[in-house]
Biopython code that builds the backbone (N, CA, C, O; Angstrom):
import numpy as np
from Bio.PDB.StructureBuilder import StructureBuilder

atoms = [
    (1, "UNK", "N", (16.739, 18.752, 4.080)),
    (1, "UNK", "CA", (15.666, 18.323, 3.215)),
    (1, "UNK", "C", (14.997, 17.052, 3.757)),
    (1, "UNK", "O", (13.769, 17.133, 3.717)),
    (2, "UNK", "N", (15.488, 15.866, 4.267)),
    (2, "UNK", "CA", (15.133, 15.106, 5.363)),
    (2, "UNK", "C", (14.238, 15.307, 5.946)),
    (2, "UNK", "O", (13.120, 14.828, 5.754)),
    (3, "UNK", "N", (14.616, 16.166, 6.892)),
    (3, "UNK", "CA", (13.921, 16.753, 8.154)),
    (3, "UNK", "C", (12.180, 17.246, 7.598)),
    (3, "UNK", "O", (11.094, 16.930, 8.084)),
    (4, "UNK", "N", (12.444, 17.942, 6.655)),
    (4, "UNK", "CA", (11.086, 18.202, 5.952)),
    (4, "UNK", "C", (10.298, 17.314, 5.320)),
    (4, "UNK", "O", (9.071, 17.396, 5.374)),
    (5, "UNK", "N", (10.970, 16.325, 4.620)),
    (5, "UNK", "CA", (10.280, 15.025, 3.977)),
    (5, "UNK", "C", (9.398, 14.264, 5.247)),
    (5, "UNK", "O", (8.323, 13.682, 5.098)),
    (6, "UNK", "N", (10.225, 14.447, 6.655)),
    (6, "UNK", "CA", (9.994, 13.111, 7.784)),
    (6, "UNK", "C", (9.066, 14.101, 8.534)),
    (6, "UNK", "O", (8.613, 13.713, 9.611)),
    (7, "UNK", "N", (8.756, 15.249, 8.120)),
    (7, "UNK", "CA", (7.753, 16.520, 8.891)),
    (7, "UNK", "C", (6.571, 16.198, 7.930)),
    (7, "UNK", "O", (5.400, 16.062, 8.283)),
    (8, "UNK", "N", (6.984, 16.113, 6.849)),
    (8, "UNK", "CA", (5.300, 16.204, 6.116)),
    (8, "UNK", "C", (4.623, 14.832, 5.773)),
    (8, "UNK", "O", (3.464, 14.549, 5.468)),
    (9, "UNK", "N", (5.792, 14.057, 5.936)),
    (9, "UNK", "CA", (4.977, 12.581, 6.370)),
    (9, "UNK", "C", (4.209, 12.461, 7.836)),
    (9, "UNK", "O", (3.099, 11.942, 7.961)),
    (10, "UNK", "N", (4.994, 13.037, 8.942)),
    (10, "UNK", "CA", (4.617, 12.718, 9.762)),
    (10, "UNK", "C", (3.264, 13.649, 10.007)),
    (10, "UNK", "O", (2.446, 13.407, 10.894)),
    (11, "UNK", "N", (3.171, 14.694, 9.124)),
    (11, "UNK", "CA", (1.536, 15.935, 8.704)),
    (11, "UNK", "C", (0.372, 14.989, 8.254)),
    (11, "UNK", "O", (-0.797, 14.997, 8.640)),
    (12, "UNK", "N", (0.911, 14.265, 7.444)),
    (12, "UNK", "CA", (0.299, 13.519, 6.292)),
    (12, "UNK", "C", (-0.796, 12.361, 7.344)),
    (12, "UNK", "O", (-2.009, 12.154, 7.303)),
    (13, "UNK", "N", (0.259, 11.818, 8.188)),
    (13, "UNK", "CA", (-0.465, 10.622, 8.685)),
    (13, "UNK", "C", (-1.138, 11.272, 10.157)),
    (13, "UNK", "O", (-1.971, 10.606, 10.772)),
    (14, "UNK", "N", (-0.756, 12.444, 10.587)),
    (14, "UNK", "CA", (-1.537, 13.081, 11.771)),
    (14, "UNK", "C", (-3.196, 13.119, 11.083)),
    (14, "UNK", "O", (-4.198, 12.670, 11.640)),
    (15, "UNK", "N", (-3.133, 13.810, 9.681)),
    (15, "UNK", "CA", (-4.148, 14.121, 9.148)),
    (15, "UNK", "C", (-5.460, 13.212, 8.977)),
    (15, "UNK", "O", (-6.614, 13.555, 9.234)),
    (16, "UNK", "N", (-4.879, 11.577, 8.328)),
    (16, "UNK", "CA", (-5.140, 10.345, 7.744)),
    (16, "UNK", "C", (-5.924, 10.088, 9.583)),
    (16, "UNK", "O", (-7.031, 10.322, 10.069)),
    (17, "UNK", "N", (-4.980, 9.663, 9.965)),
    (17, "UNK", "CA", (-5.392, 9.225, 11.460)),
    (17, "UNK", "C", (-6.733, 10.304, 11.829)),
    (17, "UNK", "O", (-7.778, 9.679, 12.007)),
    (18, "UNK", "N", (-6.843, 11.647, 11.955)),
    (18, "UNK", "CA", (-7.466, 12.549, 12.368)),
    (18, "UNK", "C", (-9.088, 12.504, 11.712)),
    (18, "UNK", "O", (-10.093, 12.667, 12.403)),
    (19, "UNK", "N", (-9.092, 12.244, 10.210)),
    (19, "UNK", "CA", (-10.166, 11.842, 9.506)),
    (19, "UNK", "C", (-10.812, 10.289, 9.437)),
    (19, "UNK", "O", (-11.998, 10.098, 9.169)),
    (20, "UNK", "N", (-9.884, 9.240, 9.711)),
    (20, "UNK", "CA", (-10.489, 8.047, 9.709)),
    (20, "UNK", "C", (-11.177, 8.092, 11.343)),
    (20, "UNK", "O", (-12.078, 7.263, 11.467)),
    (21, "UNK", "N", (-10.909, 8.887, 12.547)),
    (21, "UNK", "CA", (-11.278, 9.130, 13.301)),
    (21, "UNK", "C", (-12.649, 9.577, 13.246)),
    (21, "UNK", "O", (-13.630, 8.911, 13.574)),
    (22, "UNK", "N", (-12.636, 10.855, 12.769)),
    (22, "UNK", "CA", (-13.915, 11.401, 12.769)),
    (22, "UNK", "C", (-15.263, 10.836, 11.871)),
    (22, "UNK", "O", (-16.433, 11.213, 11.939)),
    (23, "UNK", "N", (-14.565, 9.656, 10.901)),
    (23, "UNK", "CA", (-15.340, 9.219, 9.982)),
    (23, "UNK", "C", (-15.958, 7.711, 10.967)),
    (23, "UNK", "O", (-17.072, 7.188, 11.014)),
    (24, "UNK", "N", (-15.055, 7.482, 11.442)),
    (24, "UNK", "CA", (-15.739, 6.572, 12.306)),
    (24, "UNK", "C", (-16.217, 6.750, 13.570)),
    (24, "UNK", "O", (-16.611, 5.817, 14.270)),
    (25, "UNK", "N", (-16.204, 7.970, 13.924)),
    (25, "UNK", "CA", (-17.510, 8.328, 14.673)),
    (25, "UNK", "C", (-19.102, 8.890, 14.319)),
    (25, "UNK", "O", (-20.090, 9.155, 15.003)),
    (26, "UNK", "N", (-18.760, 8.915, 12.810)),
    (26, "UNK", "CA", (-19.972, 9.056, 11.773)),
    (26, "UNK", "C", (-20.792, 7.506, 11.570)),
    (26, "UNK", "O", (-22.023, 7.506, 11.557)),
    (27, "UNK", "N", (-20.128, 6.384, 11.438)),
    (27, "UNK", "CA", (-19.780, 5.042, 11.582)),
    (27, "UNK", "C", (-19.295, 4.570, 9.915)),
    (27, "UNK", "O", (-19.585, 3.467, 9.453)),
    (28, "UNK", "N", (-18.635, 5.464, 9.265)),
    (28, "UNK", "CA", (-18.103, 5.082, 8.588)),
    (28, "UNK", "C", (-17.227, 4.086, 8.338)),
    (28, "UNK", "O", (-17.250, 3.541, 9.442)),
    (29, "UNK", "N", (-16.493, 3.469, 7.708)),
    (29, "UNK", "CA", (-15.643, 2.719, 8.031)),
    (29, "UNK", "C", (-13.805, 3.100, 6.803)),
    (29, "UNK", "O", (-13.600, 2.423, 5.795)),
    (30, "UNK", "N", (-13.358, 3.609, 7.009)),
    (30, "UNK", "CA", (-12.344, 4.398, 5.889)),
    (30, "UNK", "C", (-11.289, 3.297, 6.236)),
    (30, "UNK", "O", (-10.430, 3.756, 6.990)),
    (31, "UNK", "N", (-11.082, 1.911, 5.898)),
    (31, "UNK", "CA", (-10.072, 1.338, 5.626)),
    (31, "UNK", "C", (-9.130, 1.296, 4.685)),
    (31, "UNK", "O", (-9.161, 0.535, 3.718)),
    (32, "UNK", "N", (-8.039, 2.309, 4.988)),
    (32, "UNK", "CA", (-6.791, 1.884, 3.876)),
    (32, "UNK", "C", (-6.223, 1.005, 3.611)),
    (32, "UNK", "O", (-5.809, 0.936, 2.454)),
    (33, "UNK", "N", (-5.919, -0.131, 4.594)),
    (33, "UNK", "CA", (-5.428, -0.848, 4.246)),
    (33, "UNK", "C", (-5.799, -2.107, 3.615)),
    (33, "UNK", "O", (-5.162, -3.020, 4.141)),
    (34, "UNK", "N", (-6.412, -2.429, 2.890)),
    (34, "UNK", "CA", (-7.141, -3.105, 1.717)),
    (34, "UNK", "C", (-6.478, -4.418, 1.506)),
    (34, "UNK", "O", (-6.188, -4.567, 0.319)),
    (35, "UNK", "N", (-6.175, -5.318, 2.185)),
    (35, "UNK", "CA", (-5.298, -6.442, 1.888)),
    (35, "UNK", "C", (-5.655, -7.569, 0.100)),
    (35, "UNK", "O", (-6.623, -8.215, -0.300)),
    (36, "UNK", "N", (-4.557, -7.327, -0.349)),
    (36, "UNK", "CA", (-4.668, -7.745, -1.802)),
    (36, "UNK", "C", (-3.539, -9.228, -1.883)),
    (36, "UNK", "O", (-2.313, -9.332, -1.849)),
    (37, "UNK", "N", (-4.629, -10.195, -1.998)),
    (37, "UNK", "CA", (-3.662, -11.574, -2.456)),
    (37, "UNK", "C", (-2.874, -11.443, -3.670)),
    (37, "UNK", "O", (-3.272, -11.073, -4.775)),
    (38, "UNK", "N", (-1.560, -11.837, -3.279)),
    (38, "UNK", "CA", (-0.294, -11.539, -3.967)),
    (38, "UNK", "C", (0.096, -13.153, -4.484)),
    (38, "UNK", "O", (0.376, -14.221, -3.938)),
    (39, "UNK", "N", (-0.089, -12.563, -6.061)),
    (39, "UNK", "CA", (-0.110, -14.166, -6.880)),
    (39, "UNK", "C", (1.695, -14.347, -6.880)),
    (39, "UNK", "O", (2.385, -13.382, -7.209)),
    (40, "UNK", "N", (2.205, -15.408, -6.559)),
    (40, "UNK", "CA", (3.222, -15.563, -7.000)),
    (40, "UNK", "C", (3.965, -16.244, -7.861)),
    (40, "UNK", "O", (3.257, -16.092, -8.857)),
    (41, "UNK", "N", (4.842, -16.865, -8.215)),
    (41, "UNK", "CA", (5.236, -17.582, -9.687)),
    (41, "UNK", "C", (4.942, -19.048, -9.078)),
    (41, "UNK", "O", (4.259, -19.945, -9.573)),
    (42, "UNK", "N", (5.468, -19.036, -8.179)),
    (42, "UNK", "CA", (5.399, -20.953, -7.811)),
    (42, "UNK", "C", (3.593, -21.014, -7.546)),
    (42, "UNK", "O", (3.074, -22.129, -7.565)),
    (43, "UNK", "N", (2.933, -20.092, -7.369)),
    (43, "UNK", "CA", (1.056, -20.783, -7.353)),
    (43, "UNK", "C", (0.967, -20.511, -8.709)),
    (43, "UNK", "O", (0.228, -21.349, -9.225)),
    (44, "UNK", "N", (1.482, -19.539, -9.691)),
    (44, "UNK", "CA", (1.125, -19.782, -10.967)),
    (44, "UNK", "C", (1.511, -21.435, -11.517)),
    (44, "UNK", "O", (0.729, -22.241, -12.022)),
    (45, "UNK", "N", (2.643, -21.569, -11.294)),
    (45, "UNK", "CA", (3.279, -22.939, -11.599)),
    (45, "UNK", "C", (2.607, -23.848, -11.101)),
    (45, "UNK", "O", (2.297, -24.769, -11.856)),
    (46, "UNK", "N", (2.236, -23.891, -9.921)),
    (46, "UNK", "CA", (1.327, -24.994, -9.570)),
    (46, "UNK", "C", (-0.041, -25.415, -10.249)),
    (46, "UNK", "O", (-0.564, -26.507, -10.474)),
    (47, "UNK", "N", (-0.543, -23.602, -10.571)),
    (47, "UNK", "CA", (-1.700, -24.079, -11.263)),
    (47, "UNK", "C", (-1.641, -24.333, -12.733)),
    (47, "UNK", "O", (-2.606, -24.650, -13.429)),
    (48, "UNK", "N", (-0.750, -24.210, -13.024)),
    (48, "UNK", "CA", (-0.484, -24.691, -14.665)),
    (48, "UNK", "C", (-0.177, -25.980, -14.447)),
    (48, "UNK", "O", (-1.040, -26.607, -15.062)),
    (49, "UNK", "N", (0.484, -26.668, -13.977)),
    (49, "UNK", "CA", (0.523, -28.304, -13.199)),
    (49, "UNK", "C", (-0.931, -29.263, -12.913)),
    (49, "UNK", "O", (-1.125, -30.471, -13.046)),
    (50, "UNK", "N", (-1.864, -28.105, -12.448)),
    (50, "UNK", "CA", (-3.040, -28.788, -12.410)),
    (50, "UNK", "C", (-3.029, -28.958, -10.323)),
    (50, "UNK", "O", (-4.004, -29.591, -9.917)),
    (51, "UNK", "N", (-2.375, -28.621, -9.568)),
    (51, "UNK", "CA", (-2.204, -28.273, -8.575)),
    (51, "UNK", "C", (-2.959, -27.633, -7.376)),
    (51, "UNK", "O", (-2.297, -27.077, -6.500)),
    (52, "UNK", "N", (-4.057, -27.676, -7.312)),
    (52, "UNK", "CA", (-5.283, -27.126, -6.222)),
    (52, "UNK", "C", (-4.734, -26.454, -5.831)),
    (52, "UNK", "O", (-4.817, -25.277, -6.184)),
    (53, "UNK", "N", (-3.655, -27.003, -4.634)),
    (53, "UNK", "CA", (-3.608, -26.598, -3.089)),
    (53, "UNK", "C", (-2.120, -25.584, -3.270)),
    (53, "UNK", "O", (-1.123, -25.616, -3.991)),
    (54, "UNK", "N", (-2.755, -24.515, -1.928)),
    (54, "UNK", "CA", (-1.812, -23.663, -1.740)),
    (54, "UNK", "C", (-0.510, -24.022, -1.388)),
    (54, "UNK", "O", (-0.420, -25.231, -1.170)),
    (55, "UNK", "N", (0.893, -23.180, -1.210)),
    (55, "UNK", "CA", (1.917, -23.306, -0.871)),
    (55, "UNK", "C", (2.489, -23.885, 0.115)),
    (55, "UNK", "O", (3.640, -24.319, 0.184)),
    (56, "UNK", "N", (1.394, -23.888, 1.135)),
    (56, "UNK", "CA", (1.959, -24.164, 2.681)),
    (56, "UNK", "C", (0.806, -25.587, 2.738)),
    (56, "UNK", "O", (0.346, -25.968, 3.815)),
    (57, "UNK", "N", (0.575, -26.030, 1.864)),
    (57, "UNK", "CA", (-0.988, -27.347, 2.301)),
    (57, "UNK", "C", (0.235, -28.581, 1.654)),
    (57, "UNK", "O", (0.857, -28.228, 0.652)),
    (58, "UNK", "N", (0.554, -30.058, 2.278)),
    (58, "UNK", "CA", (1.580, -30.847, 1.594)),
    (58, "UNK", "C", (0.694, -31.231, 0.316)),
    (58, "UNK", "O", (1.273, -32.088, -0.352)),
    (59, "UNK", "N", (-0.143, -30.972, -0.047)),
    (59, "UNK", "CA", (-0.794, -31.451, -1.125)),
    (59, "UNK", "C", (-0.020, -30.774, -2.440)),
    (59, "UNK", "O", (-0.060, -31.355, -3.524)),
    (60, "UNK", "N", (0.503, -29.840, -2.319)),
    (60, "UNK", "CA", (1.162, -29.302, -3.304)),
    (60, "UNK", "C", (2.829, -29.481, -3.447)),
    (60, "UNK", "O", (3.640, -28.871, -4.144)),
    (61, "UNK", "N", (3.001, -30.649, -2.424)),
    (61, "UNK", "CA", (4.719, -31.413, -2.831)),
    (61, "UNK", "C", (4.045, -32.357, -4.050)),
    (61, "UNK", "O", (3.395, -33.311, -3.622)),
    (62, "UNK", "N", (4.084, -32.277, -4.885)),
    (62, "UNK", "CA", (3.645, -32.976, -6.265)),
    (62, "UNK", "C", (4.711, -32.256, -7.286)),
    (62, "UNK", "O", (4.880, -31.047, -7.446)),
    (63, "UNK", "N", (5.500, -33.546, -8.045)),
    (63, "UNK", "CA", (6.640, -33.338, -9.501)),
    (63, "UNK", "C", (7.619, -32.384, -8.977)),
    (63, "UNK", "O", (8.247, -32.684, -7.962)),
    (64, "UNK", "N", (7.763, -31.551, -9.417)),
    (64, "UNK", "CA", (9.102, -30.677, -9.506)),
    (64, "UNK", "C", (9.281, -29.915, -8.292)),
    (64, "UNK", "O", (10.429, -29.504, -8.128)),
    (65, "UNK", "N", (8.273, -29.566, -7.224)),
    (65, "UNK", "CA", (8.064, -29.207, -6.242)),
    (65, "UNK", "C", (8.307, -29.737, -5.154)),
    (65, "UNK", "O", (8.508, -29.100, -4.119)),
    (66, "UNK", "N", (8.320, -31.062, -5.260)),
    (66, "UNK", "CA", (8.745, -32.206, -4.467)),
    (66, "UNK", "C", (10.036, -32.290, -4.231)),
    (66, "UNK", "O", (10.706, -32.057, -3.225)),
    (67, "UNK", "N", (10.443, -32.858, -5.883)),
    (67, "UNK", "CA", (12.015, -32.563, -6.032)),
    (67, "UNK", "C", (12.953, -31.526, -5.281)),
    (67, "UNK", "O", (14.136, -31.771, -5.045)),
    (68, "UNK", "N", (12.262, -30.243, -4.897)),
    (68, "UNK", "CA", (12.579, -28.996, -5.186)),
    (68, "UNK", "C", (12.713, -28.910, -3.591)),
    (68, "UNK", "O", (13.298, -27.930, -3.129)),
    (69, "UNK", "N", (12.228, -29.833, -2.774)),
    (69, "UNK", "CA", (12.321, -29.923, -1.392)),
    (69, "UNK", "C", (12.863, -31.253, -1.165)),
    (69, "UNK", "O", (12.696, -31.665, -0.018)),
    (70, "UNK", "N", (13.293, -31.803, -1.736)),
    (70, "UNK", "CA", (13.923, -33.029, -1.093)),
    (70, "UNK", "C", (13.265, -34.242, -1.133)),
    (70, "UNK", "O", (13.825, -35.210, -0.618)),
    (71, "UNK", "N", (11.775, -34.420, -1.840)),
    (71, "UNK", "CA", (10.996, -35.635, -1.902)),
    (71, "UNK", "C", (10.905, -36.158, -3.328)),
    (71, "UNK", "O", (10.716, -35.609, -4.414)),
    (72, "UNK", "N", (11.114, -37.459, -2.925)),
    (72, "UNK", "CA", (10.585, -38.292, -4.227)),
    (72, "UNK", "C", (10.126, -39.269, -4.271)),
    (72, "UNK", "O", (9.246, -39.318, -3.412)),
    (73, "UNK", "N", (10.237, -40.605, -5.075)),
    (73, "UNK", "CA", (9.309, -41.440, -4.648)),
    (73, "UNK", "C", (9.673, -42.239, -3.893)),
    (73, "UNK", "O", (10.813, -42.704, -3.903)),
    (74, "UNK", "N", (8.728, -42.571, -3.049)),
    (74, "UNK", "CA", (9.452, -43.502, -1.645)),
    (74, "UNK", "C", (10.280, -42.760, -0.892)),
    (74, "UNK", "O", (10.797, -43.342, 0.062)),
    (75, "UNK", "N", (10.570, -41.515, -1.082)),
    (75, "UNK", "CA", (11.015, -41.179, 0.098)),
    (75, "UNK", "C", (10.057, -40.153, 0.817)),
    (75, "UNK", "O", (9.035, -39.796, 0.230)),
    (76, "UNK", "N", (10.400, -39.604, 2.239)),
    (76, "UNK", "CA", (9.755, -38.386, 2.430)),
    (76, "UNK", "C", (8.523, -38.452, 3.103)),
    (76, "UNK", "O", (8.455, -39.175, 4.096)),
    (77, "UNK", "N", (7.359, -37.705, 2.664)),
    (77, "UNK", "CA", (6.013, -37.952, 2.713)),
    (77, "UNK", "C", (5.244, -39.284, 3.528)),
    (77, "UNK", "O", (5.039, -39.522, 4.718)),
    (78, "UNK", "N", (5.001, -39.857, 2.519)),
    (78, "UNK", "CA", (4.150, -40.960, 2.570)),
    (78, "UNK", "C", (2.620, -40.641, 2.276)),
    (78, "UNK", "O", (1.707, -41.467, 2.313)),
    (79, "UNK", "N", (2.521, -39.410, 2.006)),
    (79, "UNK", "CA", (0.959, -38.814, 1.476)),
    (79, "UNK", "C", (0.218, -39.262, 0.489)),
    (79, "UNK", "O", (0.866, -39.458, -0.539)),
    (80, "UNK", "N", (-0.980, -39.512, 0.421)),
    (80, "UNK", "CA", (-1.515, -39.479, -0.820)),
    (80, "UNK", "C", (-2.603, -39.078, -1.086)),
    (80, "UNK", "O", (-3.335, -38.739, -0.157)),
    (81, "UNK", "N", (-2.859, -39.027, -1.847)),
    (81, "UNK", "CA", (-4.766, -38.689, -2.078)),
    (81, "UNK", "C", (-5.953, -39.254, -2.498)),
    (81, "UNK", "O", (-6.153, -39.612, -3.659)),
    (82, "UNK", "N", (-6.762, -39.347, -1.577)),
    (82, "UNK", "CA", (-7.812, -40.538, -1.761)),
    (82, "UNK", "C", (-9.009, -39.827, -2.472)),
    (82, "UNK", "O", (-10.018, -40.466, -2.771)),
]
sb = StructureBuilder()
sb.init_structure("model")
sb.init_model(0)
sb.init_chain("A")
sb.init_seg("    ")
for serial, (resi, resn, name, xyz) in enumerate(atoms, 1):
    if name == "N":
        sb.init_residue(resn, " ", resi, " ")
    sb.init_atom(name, np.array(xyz, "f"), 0.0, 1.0, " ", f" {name:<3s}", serial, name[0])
structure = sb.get_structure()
């Protein structure tokens, strides 16, 4: 039963491949893969904090987040915002 599941996937995407082909020699453009920003709990948290900046920017080591990596006051950083 395997063997058939990993046959008609592998039908499935011969097919996919075979039509985004021909559609883009029409100049279509058939992108599946649609990239979708993925909210997560700590940018929700941040923005309930009042928090701009994304996950990876140091602007967002601010309160519990800080803590949460090892910074506090006077230590760490030395960042601020002008």
């Amino acid at each position: 039963m395997a063997e058939l599941i990993q046959t008609f996937k592998a039908m499935q995407k011969t097919e996919s491949e075979r039509r985004k082909f021909l559609a883009s020699i029409q100049g279509i453009d058939l992108n599946d893969e649609v990239e979708e920003k993925v909210t997560t709990f700590d940018d929700i948290q941040r923005r309930a904090l009042g928090i701009d900046a994304s996950g990876d920017d140091v602007v967002s080591l601010q309160g519990s987040f800080a803590a949460q990596a090892g910074f506090g006051i006077g230590e760490g950083l030395g960042y601020f915002r002008e």
